[in-house]
N, C-alpha and C positions, 0 to 999 in steps of 0.2 A: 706380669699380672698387674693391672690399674684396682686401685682402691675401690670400693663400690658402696662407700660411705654412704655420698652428697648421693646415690640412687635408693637410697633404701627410704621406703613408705608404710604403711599403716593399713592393712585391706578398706580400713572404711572411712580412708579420705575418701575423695570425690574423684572423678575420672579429671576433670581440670586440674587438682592438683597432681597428677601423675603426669599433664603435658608441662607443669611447671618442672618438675622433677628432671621429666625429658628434655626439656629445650636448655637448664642449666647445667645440665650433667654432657652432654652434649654426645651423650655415647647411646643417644637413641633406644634405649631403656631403663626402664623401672620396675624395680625387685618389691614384692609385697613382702614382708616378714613379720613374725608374731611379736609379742612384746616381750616375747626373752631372744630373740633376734633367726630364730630360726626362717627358714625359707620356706614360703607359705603358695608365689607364685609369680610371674612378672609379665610385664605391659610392654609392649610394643612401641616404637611410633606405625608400625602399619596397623596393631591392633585399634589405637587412637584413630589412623585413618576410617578402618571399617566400620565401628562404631559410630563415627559424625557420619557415614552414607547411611547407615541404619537409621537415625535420625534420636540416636538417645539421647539424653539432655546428659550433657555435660559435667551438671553436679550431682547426678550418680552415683552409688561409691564404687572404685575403681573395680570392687570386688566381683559386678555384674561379668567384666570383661578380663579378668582374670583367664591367664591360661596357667591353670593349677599342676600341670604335668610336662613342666617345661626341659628343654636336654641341659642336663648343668653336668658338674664335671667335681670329681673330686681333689682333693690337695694336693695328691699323693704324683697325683698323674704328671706321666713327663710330658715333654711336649712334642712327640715323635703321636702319644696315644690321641695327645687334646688336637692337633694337624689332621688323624686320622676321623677324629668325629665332626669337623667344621666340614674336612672335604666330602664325607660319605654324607653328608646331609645339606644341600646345598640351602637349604632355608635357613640355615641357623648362622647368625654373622657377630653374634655376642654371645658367650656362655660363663653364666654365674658358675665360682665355684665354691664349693663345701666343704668343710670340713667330716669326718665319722659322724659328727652330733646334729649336721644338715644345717649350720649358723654360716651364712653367708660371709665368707672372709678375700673376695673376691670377684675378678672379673677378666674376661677374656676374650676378645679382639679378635674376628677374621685376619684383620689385616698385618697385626703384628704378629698372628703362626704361618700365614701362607703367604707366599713371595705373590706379588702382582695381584691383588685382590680384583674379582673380576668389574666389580661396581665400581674401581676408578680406572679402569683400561676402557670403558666404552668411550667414545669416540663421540666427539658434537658437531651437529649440520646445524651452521644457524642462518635462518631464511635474510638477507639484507638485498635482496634484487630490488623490492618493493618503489613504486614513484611515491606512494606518501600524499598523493594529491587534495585530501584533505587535510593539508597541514600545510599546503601555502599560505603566504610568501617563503616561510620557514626553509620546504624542500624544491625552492625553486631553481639552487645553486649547489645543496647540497641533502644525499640520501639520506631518509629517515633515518636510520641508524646511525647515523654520524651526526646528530644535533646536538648541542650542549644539553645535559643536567648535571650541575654542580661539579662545574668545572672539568666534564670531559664528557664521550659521547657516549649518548644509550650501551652501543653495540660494547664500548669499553668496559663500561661497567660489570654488561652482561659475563666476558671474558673473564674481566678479572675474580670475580665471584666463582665462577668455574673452578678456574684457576686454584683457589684459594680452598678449594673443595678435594683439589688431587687430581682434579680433570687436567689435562695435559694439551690434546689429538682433538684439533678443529677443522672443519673445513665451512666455510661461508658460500654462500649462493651469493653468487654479483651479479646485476647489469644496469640499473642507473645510475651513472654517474660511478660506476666501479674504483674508477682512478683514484677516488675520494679515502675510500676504502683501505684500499690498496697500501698505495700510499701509506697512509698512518699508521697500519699496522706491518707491513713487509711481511716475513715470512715468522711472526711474533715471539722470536727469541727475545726481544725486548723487553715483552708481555709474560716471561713464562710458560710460553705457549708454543704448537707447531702447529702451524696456518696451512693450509694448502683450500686456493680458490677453484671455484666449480661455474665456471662460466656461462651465464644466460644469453642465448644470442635471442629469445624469445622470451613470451611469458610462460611459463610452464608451471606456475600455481605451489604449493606449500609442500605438494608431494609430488609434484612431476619433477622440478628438481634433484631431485635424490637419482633419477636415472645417470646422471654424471659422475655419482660417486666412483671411485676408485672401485673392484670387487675386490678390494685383496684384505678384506678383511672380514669374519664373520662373527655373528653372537648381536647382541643388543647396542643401541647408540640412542645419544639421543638428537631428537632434534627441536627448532627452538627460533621462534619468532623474532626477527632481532630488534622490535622497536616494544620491548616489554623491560621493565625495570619489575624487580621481585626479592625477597629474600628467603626463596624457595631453599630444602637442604638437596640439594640435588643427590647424596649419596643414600638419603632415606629415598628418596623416589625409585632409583636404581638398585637397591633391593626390596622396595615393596614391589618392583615386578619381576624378580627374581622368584620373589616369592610366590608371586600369584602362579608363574611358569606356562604367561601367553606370549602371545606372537608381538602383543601391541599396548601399550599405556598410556591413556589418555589423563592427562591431567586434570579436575575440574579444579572453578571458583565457585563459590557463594555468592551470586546474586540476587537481591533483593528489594523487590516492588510493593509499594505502598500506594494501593487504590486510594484517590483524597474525596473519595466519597464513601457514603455509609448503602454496604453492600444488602441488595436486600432480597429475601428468601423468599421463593414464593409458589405456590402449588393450585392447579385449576383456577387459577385467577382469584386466590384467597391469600393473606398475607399471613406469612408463618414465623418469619423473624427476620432483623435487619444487624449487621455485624459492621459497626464502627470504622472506617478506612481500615481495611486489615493488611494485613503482610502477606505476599504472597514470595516463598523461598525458592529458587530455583538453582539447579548447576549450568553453568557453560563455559564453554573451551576455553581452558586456559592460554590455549598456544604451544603449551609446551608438550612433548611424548617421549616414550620412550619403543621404540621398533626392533623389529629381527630384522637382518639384512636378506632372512627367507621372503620378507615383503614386498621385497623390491619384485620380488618377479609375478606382484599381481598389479606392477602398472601397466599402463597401455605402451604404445612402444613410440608414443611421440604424440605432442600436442598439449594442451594446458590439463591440469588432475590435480584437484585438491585435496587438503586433507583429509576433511566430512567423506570423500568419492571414495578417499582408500579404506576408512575404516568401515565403508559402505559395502564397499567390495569383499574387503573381509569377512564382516557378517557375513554375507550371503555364503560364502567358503563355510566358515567356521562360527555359528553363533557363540560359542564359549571364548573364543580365540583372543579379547581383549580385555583389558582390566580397564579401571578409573582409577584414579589418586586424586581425593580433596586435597588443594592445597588451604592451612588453615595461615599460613605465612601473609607477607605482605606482599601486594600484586598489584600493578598498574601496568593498564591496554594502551600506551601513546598511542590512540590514533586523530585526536581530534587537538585543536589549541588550547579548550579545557583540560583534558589529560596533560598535555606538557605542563601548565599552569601549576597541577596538582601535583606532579611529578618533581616538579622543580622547588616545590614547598616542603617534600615530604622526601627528597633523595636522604636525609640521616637515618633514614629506615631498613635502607639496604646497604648501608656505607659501614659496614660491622667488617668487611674483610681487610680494612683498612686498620683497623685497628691490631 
């Protein structure tokens, strides 16, 4: 049982103090309790996620997105009982425990009652076939994913962060300049890691790749852009779609456009009101997903298919069948000489597994 001290909050902090709470506690939740310590309710990081897609503001108090009738567990319980309520309930991957009087004197772990937790047995495909040809002279000699940021390469970093998460079970997309790759990495017992390559003799796109995979494994994996630096938590991702309990999870970012002119409202050719260079919020593809290997059997059977076409294809299948994940973490798209620039300035961002 972990202490569940440094998680316990106040219902009418703010919803931002509950992701402080979250990201220091690093056990991906937050316990509300009253002022003589009783348990009152607890916070997610996927609740955090739903909320930022709902568009609540942030300072809140956590208590809008309380879930008041959360599964917790008593003192008493042995751990043959607390094994039988993580597995009969597959959403549940942390559970506070109580005492008779309901004062929070605890916390309990998926991963420390069930052998092989399934959110770090999935599997990562990470896309490195890519020519990069906006990022000459850079990828003229060598793959995007193998360019320096702070002292070693994208695709390294990407790894070791995994790595450093419990992920294990890689397999990489190659074909320019593969030998690059290769090389570097071997078969990544060095790295921590079990490598196995997936050979591009063509382009075959973000998701046409995936037809190479091995079949011999099924359940969810994830897959993953290899020229993105992030200090995404990859095992919150992998149970927030556990959670959700679709086929497919798409990751978004936060981007944001600022018109430099003063926008202006207007009706039958009469002027109604003008709004100041405003902000205009939007999400897009982060790169990163989380897939059922039942997906695979809605690609085509040969040719280029990306990733926009499968989760298009899926809709059409299934409109419920996908989730989203905001990522609120730090994320950079290396595709142009600016991003490496900004990547190369800002690599201490995601260099936390190192430590």
């Amino acid at each position: 049982m972990h202490s569940a001290e440094s998680l316990l909050m106040k219902p009418n902090a703010s919803i931002l103090d509950a992701i402080r709470v979250i990201d220091a506690g690093t056990q991906q939740i937050a316990i509300a309790v009253a002022e003589d310590g009783r348990l009152l309710g607890v916070v997610t990081d996927g609740d955090i996620r739903r909320a930022i897609l709902r568009g609540i503001d942030l300072s809140e108090k956590v208590s809008q997105i309380l879930n008041n009738k959360p599964t917790i567990c008593k003192l008493a319980a042995t751990r043959e009982q607390l094994a039988r309520t993580l597995l009969s309930q597959q959403r549940i991957t942390r559970l506070p425990v109580v005492d008779n009087d309901g004062f929070v004197v605890g916390l309990y772990r998926t991963e420390d009652l069930v052998a092989n937790p399934l959110s770090h047995e999935f599997p990562v495909v990470l896309m490195a076939g890519g020519l990069g040809t906006r990022l000459r002279p850079f990828t003229d000699t060598m793959p995007k994913p193998m360019i320096d940021v702070g002292g070693q390469p994208i695709l390294e970093h990407i790894i070791q962060r995994f790595v450093s998460q419990g992920f294990k079970r890689f397999y990489i997309s190659v074909n320019y300049l593969s030998h690059v790759i290769k090389d570097h990495f071997g078969d990544g017992n060095a790295f921590g890691a079990e490598i196995v390559y997936l050979e591009e003799t063509e382009r075959l796109g973000t998701a046409g790749s995936l037809r190479l995979l091995p079949r011999d494994f099924d359940g969810p994996f994830f897959v993953m852009n290899g020229d993105l630096l992030t200090a995404a938590n990859f095992g919150a991702i992998a149970n927030y779609h556990l959670e959700a309990g679709v086929d497919a999870t798409m990751c978004l970012r936060e981007y944001t456009v600022q018109v430099p002119y003063g926008v202006v409202e207007q009706a039958g050719g009469r002027f109604v009101g003008i709004e100041e260079k405003p902000m205009h919020r939007h999400y897009v593809n982060s790169g990163i997903y989380v897939l059922d290997t039942a997906i695979i059997d809605l690609l085509p059977d040969s040719g280029y298919f990306d990733m926009p076409s499968l989760f298009g294809t899926l809709m059409q299948k299934d409109p419920s069948s996908a989730a989203v994940f905001p990522l609120r973490e730090y994320w950079c798209d290396i595709g142009q000489v600016s991003d490496l620039e900004r990547a190369r300035r800002e690599i201490a961002k995601i260099s936390d597994y190192k430590s």
